[in-house]
C-alpha positions as CSV (number, residue, x, y, z in Angstrom):
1,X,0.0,0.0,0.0
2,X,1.8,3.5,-1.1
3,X,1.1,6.7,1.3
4,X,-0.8,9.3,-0.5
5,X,0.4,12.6,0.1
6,X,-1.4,15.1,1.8
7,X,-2.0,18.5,0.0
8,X,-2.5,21.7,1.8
9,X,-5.8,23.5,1.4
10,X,-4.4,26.6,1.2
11,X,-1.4,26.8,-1.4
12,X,-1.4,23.0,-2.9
13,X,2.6,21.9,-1.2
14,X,2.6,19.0,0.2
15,X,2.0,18.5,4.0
16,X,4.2,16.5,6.3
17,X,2.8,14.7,9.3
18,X,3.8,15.4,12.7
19,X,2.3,16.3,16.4
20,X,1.7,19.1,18.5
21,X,3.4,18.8,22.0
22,X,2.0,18.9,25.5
23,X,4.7,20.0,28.1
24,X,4.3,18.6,31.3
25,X,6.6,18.2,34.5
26,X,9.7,15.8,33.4
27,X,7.6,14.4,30.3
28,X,6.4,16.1,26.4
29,X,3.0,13.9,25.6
30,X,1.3,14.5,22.1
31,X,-2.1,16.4,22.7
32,X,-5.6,15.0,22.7
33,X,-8.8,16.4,21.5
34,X,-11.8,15.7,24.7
35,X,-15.0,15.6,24.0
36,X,-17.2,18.6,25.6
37,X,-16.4,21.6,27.1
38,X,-13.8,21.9,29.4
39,X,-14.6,21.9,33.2
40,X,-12.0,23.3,36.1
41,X,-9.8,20.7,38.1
42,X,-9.0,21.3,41.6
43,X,-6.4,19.0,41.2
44,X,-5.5,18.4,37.6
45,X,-6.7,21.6,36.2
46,X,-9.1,20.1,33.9
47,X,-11.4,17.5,34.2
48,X,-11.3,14.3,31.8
49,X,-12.0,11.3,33.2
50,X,-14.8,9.5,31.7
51,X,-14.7,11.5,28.9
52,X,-13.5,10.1,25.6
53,X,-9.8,11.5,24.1
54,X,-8.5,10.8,21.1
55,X,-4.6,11.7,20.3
56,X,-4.4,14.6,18.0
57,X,-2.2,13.8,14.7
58,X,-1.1,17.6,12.7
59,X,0.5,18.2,9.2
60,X,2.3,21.2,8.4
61,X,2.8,22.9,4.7
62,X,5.9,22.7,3.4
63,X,5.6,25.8,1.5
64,X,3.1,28.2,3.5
65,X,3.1,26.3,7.3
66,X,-0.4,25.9,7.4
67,X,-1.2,23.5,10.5
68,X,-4.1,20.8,9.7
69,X,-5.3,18.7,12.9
70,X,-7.4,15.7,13.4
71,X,-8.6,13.2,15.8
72,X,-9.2,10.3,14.4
């Protein structure tokens, strides 16, 4: 099976994949899309447990550095 390559919306380049970091103490993770509104954590800041979250793959244009997410 050959990769198709990914063209960007906005100028037509080609798009390369990659991942928008989450900096945490001592670790990077790669962000995650939750569903519904976000709701204040005493503790943890914000509340997601029970919630569904998906990781969040991004490509970036090679010519114009247009970012493109989704949460498959």
């Amino acid at each position: 099976m050959t990769a198709v390559e990914i063209k960007c919306p906005k100028c037509n380049e080609g798009m390369e994949e990659g991942f928008i970091a989450d900096y945490t103490q001592g670790a990077v993770l790669v962000s995650k899309w939750v569903e519904g509104r976000p709701e204040k954590s005493f503790w943890l800041g914000t509340k997601t447990k029970g919630k569904e979250n998906v990781k969040v793959k991004t490509y970036r244009c090679r010519g114009c550095g247009y970012l493109e997410s989704y949460a498959k």
